[in-house]
C-alpha positions in Angstrom: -6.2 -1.3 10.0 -5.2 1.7 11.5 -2.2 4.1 10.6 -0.5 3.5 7.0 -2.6 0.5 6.4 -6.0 2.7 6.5 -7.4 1.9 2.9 -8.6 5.2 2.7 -5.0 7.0 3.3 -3.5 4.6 1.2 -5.5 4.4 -1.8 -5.4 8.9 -1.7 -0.9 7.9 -1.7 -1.2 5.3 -4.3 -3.4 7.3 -6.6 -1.7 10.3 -6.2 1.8 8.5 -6.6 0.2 6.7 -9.9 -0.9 10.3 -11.4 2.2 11.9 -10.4 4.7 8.8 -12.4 2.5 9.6 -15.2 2.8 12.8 -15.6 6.2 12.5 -15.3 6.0 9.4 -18.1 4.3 11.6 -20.4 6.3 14.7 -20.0 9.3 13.1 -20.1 9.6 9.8 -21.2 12.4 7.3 -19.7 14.0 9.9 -17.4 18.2 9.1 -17.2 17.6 7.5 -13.5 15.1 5.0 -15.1 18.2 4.3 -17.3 20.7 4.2 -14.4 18.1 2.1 -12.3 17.9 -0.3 -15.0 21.3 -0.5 -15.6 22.3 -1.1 -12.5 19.7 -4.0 -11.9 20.5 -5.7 -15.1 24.5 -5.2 -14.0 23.5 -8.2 -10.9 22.2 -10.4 -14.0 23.8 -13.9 -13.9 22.5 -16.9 -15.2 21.1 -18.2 -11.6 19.8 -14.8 -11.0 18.0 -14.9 -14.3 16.3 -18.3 -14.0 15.0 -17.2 -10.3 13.3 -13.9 -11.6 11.9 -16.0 -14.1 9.9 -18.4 -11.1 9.1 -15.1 -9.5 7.8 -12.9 -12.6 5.5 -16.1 -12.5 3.5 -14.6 -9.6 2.2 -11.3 -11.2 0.9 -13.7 -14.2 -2.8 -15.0 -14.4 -1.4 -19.1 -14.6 -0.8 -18.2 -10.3 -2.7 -15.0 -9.5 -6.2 -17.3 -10.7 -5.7 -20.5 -8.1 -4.5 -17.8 -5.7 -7.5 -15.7 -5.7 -9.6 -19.1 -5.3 -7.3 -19.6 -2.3 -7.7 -16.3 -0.5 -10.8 -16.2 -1.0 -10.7 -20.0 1.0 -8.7 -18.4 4.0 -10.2 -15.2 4.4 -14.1 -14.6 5.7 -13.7 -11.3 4.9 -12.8 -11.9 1.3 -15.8 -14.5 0.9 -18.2 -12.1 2.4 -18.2 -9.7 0.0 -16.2 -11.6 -2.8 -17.1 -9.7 -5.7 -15.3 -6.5 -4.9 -12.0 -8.4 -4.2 -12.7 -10.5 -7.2 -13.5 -7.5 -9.2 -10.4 -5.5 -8.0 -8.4 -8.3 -9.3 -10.1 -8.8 -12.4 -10.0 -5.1 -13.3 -6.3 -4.7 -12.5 -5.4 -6.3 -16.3 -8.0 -4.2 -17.9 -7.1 -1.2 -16.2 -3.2 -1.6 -17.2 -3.9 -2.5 -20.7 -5.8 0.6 -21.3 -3.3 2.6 -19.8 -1.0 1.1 -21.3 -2.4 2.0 -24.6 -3.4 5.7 -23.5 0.5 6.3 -22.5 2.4 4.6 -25.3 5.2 4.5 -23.7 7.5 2.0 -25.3 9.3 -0.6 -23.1 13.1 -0.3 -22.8 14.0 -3.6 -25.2 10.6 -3.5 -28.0 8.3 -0.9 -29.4 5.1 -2.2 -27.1 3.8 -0.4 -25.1 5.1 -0.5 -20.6 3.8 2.0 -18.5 2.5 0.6 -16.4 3.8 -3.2 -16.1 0.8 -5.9 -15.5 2.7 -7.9 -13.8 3.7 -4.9 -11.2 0.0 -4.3 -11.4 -1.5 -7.6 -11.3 0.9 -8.5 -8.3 0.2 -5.3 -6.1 -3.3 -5.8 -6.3 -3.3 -9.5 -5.5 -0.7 -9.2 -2.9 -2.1 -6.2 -1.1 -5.1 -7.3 -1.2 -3.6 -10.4 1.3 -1.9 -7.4 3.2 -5.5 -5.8 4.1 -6.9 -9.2 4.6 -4.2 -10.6 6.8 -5.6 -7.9 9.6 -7.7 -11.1 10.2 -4.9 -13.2 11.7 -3.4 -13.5 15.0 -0.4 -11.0 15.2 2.7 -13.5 14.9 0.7 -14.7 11.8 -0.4 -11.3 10.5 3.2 -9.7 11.0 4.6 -12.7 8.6 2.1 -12.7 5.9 1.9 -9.0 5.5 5.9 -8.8 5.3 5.7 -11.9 2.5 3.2 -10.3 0.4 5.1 -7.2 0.8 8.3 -8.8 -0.7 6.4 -10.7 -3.3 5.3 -7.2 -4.7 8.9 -5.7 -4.7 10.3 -9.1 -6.1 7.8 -9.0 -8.8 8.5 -5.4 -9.7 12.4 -6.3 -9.8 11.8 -9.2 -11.8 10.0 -7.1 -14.9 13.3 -5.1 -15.1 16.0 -7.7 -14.6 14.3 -9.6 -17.0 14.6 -7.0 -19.3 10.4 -6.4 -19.7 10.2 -3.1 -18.5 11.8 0.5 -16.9 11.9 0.8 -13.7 9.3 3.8 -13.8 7.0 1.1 -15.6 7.2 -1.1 -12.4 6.5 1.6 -9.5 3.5 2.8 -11.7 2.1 -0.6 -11.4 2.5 -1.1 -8.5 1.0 2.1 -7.5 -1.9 1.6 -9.9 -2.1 -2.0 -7.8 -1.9 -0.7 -4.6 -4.6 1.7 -5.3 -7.1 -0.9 -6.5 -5.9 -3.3 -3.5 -6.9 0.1 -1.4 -10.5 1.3 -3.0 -11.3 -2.8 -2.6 -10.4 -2.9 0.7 -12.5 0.5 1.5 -15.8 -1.0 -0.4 -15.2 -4.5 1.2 -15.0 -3.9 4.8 -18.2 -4.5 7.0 -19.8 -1.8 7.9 -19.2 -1.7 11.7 -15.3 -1.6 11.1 -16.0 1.4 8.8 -14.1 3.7 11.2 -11.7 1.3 12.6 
């Protein structure tokens, strides 16, 4: 995992792009492009469009991201080897998001709870890159595919919390920053150590 998928490079991005939305959350609360975003996203809204972000919120929720993990785990020798830290990195993706969550107080756009950042943006980003650093395992046709369908899964996700009118925009990329970053540090602490400078 050379390049932009180097865990190290890419949980130092993800953290930084975490601290850096919530700054920006706390300074300035839902800045008028998190409104324009949203508005725009909820202007696509049909009924259709609504019931299909509904199956997909589905996969940053605990009801899929618990038989998935079972599954990865399953597929990947890596993931069994040292199964605790991926595991762990999925487990502590809810608890780190609720506490945050709680620290921020932002409010979401629709309800005084709190959003920032969203657990399913967060749940989903750490699951699903998580397969993207594990899929290094598979043959290129295979890895190529997996890594651009876990990719998608994260950004459907993400759209799915705003169309569905859960969350701001801002809400989402913090997550999914926040999940990237935990995918990252577990992918760092679970590799062997003789691919520790691949």
């Amino acid at each position: 995992m050379k390049g932009v998928l180097h865990p190290r490079g890419m949980l130092i991005l993800t953290a930084a792009c975490f601290v850096a939305m919530t700054v920006a959350v706390l300074l300035a609360g839902a800045h008028p492009a998190d409104g324009a975003a949203r508005d725009g996203l909820l202007a696509l809204n049909t009924p259709a469009v609504v019931a299909i972000m509904r199956v997909i919120t589905v996969l940053g929720h605990a009801w899929f991201l618990v038989p998935a993990t079972a599954v990865l785990l399953g597929i990947f020798a890596e993931a069994r080897a040292r199964w605790w830290i991926w595991v762990g990195a999925i487990l502590l993706a809810p608890i780190a998001e609720s506490g945050l969550k709680v620290l921020i107080g932002r409010p979401r756009p629709f309800d005084t709870s709190f959003g920032f950042p969203s657990g399913h943006a967060t749940a989903a980003a750490t699951f699903f890159g998580a397969v993207i650093y594990l899929a290094g395992a598979l043959p290129p046709p295979a890895r190529t595919w997996v890594r651009a369908l876990a990719g998608l899964a994260i950004i459907l996700v993400g759209l799915s919390r705003v169309m569905l009118r859960a969350h701001w925009p801002s809400d989402v990329i913090g997550g999914v920053a926040l999940g990237l970053a935990l995918a990252s540090a577990a992918a760092l602490l679970g590799r062997p150590p003789r691919h520790a400078d691949a």
